[in-house]
C-alpha positions as CSV (number, residue, x, y, z in Angstrom):
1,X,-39.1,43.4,21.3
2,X,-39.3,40.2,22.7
3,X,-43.1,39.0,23.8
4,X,-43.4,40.3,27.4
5,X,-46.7,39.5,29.7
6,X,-48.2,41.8,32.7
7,X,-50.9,41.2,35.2
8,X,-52.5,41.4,38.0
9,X,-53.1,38.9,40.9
10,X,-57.0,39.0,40.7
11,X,-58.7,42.0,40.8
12,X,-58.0,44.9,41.7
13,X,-60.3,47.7,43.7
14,X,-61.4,49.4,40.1
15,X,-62.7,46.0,39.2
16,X,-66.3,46.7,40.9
17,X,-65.6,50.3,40.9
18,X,-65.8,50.2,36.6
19,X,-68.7,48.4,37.5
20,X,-67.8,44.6,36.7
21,X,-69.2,42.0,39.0
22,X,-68.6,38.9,37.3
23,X,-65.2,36.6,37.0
24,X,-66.0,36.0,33.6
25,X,-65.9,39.8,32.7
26,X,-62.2,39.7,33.6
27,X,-61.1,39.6,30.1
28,X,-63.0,42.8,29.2
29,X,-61.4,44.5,32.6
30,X,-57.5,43.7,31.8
31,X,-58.5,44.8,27.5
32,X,-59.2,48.3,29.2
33,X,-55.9,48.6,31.0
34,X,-54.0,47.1,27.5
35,X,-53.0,44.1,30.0
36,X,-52.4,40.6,28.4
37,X,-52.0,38.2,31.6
38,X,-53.9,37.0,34.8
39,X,-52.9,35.3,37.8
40,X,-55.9,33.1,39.5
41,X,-56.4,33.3,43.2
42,X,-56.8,29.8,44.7
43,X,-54.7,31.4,48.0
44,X,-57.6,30.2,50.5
45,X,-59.0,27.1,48.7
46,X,-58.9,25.8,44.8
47,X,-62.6,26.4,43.8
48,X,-63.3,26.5,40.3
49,X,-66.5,26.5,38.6
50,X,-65.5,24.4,35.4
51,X,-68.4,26.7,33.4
52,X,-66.6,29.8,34.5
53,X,-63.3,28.1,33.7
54,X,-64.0,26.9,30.0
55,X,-65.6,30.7,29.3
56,X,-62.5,32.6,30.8
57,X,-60.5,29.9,28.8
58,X,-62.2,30.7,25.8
59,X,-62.5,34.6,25.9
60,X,-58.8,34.7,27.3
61,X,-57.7,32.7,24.3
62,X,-59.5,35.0,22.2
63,X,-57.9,38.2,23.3
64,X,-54.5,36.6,24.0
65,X,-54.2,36.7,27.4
66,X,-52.3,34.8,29.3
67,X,-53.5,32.9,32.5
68,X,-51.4,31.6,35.7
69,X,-52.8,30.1,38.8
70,X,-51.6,30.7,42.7
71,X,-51.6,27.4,44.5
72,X,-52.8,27.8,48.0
73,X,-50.9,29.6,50.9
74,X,-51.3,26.7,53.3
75,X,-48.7,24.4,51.1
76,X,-46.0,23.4,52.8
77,X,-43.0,21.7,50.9
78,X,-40.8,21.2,53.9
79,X,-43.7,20.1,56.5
80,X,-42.3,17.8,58.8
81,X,-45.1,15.2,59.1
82,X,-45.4,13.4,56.7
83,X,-49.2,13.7,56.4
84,X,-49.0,17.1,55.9
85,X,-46.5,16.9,53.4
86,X,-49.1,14.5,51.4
87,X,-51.9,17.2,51.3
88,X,-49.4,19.2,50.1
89,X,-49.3,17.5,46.8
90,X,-53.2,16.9,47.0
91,X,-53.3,20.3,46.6
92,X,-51.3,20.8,44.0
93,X,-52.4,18.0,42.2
94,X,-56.3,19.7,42.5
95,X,-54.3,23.6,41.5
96,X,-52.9,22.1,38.2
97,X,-56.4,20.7,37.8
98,X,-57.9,23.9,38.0
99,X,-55.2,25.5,35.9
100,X,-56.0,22.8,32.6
101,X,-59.3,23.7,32.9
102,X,-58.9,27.6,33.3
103,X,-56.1,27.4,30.3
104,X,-53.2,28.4,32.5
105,X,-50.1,27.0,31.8
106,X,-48.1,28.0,35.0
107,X,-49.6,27.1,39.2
108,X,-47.4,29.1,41.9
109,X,-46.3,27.1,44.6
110,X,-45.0,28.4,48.7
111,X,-42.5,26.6,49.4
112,X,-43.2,26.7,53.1
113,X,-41.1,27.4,56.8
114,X,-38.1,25.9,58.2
115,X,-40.2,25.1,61.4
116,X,-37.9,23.8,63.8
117,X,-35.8,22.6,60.6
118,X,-32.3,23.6,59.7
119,X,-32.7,25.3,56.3
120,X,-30.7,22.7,54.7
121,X,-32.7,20.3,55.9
122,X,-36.0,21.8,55.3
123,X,-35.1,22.0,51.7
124,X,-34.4,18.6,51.0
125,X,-38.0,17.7,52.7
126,X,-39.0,20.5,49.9
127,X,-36.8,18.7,47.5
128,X,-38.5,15.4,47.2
129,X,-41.8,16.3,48.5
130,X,-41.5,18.5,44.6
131,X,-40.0,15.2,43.4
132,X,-43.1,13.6,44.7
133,X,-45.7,16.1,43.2
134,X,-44.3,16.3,39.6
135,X,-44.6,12.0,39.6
136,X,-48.1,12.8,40.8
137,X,-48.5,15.2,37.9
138,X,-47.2,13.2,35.7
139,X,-49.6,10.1,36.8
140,X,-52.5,12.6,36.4
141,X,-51.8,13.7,33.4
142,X,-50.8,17.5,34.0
143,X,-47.7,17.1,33.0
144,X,-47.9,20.1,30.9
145,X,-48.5,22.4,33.5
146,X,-45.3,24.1,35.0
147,X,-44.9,24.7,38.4
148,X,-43.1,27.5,39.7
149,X,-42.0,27.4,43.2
150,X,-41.7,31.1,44.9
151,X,-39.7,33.0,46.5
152,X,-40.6,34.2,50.1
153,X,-40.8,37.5,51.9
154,X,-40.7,36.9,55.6
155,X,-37.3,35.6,57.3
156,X,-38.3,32.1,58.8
157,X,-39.7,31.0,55.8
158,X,-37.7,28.7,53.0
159,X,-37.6,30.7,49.4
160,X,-34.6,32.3,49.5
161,X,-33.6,33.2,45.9
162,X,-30.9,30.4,46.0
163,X,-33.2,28.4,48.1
164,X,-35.6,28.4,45.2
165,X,-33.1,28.4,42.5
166,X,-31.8,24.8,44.1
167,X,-35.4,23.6,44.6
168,X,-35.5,24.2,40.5
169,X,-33.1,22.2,39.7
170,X,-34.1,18.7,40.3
171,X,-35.9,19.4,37.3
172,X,-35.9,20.7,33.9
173,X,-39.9,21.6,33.6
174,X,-39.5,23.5,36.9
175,X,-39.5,27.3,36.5
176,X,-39.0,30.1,39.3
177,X,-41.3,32.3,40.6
178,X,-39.3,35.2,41.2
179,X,-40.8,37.9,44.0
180,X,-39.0,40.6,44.0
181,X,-40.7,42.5,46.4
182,X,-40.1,39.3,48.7
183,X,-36.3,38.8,48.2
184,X,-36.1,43.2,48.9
185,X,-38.1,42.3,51.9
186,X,-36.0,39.4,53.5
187,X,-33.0,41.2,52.5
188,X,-34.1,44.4,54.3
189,X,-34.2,46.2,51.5
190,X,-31.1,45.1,49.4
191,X,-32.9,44.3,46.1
192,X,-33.4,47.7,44.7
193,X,-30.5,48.8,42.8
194,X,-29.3,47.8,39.3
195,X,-26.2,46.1,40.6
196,X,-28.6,43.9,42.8
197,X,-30.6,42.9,40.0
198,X,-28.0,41.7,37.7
199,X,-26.4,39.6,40.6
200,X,-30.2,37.7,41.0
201,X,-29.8,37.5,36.7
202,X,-26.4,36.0,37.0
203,X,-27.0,33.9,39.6
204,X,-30.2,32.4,37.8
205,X,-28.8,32.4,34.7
206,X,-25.8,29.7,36.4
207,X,-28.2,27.6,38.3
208,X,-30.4,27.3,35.8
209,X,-29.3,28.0,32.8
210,X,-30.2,31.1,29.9
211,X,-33.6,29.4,28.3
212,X,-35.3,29.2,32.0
213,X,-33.8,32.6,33.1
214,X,-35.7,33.9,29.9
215,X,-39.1,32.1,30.5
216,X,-39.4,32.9,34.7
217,X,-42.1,34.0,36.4
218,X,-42.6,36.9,38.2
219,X,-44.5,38.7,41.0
220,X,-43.4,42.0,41.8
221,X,-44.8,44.7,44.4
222,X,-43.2,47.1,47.1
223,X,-43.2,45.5,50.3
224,X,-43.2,47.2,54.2
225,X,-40.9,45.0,56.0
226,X,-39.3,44.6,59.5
227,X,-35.9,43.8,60.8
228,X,-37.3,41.4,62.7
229,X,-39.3,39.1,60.7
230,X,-38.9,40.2,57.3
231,X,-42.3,40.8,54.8
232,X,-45.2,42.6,56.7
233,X,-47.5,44.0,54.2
234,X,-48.1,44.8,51.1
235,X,-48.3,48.3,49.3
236,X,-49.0,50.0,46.3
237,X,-46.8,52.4,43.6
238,X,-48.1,55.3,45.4
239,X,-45.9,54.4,48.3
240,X,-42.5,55.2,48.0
241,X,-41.0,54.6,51.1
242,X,-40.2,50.9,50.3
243,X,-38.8,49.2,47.4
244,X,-38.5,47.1,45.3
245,X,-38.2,49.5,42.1
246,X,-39.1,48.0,38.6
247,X,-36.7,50.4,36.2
248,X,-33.9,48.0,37.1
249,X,-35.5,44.8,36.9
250,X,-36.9,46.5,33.1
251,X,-33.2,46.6,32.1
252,X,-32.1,43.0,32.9
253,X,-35.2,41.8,31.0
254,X,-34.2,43.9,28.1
255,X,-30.7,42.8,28.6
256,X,-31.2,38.9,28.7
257,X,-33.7,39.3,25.7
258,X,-36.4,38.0,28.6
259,X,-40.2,36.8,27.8
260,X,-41.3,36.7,31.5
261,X,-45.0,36.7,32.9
262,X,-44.8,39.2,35.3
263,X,-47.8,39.5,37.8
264,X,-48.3,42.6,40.0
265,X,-49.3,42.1,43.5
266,X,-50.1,45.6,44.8
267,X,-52.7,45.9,47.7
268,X,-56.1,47.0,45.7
269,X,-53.8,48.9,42.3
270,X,-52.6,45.4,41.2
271,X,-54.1,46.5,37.8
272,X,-52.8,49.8,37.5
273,X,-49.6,49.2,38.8
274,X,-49.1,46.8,36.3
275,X,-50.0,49.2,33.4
276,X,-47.8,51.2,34.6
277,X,-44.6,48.8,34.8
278,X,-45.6,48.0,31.3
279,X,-45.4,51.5,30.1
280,X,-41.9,51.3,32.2
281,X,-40.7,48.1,29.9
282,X,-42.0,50.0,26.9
283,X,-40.2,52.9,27.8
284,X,-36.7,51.1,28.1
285,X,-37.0,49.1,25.1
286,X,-37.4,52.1,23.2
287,X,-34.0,54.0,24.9
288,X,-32.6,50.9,23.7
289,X,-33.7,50.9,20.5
290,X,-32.6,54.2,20.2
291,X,-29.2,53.5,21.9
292,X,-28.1,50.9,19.1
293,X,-26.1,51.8,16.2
């Protein structure tokens, strides 16, 4: 079986509830739930103290779990100042910091709106405002951390899956962040069946060729959405009312011999939703186990 990582976005609810109060216990946490990745928040602000960071390193490293970090929410590739467009890359410059000295290898990066923009035109302000940040990475050092621009949920924002697969491509180290969730939600619900996944495989697998399709990163979570705008909230596995569903995406991974990180984004059951779409993999590796001659 091909090495396969699951997560969650922070913590989730049982975190204090098992009775764990610091960020450095997080290893411990994810052991219990047999989880081997983590995805840290730096949504509002990158704050990182760099002794909590070099003992998560360590104890991650240890228990081979694998860390990611979420660039904040305010970035905004395809700002039309220009000023804005520059703090954009301070702030990605100051997430891959964080990320060498947690031990992630990956930052998560929103791509932004369209504004007043044309989409077309939004993403070529996206384009070379990424052109800009890898250089900056590059002058800093951090050239080893990958970024992985996202998809996006909500209709007036740029991250369509093609939107993203074309931002990927002025680059080689560039790796998407695929949201399922997101693309079901600005679809209005058309990323839930089989057929649907292997047309986002095949398309990803032509843009970008088979060894990033196998290495992409993934957040994945069912979504409420409206006609109107697209992405409203999140929700958890209990819900069943909205999609996406994760037996299909399971099969495409199994079927491109995938090694994704795939980082659940559930509201509070992050960590036990993940759990669970990792006994969902297991469960499909073995039927095909089983299924070969």
């Amino acid at each position: 079986m091909d090495k396969i990582w699951f997560g969650p976005a922070g913590t989730a609810d049982s975190f204090s509830a098992m009775g764990y109060k610091k960020t450095t216990q997080i290893p411990d946490y994810l052991e219990r739930f047999g989880l081997n990745a983590f995805e840290y928040q730096c949504g509002r602000g990158v704050r990182v103290n760099p002794d909590t960071a070099a003992s998560l390193k360590k104890s991650c490293g240890e228990k081979g779990i694998r860390l990611s970090l979420h660039a904040p929410y305010y970035i905004s590739l395809s700002g039309i100042e220009e000023e804005k467009r520059l703090g954009s890359i301070r702030y990605i410059l100051d997430s891959a910091a964080a990320a060498k000295l947690l031990g992630a290898d990956r930052v998560v990066v929103h791509t932004g709106s369209c504004a007043k923009l044309s989409r077309k035109d939004a993403l070529e302000l996206a384009k070379d405002t990424m052109k800009r940040a890898l250089a900056a990475l590059d002058e800093a050092g951090l050239s080893d951390i990958t970024l992985c621009p996202e998809t996006m949920g909500k209709l007036n924002q740029l991250g369509t899956l093609e939107e993203v697969l074309e931002l990927c491509t002025i680059d080689d180290r560039l790796v998407p962040c695929i949201d399922w969730g997101h693309l079901n939600a600005r679809t209005l619900g058309r990323m839930t069946t089989g057929e649907e996944f292997a047309a986002a495989f095949r398309l990803m697998d032509s843009r970008l060729g088979r060894d990033r399709l196998r290495v992409f990163h993934s957040h994945f979570s069912r979504i409420e959405y409206t006609e109107k705008g697209g992405e409203k909230r999140h929700l958890t596995f209990e819900d069943r009312q909205y999609g996406p569903w994760f037996e299909p995406l399971a099969e495409e991974i199994l079927q491109y011999g995938c090694s994704p990180v795939i980082i659940c984004e559930s509201a509070g059951t992050q960590s036990e939703d993940a759990a669970a779409m990792q006994d969902c993999y297991r469960a499909a590796a073995g039927r095909k186990g089983e299924a070969k001659p």
